[in-house]
Phi, psi and omega in degrees: 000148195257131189334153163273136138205204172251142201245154177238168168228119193290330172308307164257347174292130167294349202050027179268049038150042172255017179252354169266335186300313189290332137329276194304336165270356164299306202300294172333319201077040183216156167299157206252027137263318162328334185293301206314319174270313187321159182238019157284134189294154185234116183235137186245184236227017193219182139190118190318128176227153191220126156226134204045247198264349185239197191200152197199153174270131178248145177216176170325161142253004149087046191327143150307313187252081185292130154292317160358259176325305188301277160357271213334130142249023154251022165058091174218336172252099169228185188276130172214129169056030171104357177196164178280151169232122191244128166268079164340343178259335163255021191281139177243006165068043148278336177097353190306298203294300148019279188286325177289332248256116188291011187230359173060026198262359154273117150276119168288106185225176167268139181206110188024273170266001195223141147281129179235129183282133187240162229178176166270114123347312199072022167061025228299303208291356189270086157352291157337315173117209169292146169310291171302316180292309179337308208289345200294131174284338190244011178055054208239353158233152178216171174262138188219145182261199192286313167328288087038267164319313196289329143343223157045263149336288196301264235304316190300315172117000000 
């Protein structure tokens, strides 16, 4: 299967910034109306970015050839089904994947005593699918596989 990821159109996003909310609250295990009140920390695993006039959510892209993955040198990231996957819970904090990642889409943050790299999932335990595409209010992201883009791409001309 040829990778998934999420493609955005720069055209419709608004920045209002409810596809990080919906991240971050995936993560959590809580309802993405539930973000608004919690006293959990919520970090999210995307992020709205704007240059000049327009905005997009940047997130992984779930590379076919992941530098990511290829790095790691504790195996913590791997190809599953069709998108990368980081386990987070075994991330040893080097920083490695970070630094390679050619979309700037690994973060490095603290989570409780350790640093660890956080990423897009692609919501993969979400039956629904990623969280951030549901909430978008303007459809201005979707999920696509690589086929599916080239598709796309040809049709723009």
């Amino acid at each position: 299967m040829r990778h998934r990821f999420i493609l955005a159109d720069s055209t419709k996003c608004v920045g209002c910034l409810s596809c990080e909310l919906a991240c971050a609250a995936s993560y959590q295990g809580i309802a993405f109306e539930e973000a608004y009140t919690t006293k959990l920390p919520l970090i999210s695993r995307n992020r709205v970015v704007k240059m000049e006039t327009k905005t997009a959510p940047l997130q992984c892209m779930h590379c076919e050839d992941a530098p990511c993955a290829t790095i790691c040198p504790h195996g913590v990231i791997e190809r599953m089904d069709g998108f990368i996957k980081l386990h987070e819970e075994a991330c040893v904090g080097c920083g490695c994947c970070s630094l390679i990642c050619p979309y700037g889409a690994i973060r490095m943050i603290q989570k409780e005593d350790r640093r660890v790299a956080v990423k897009c999932n692609l919501c993969f335990s979400h039956p629904q699918g990623p969280s951030c595409v549901r909430v978008c209010t303007t459809d201005a992201i979707r999920l696509v596989d690589y086929d599916t883009f080239e598709t796309l791409m040809a049709a723009k001309g």
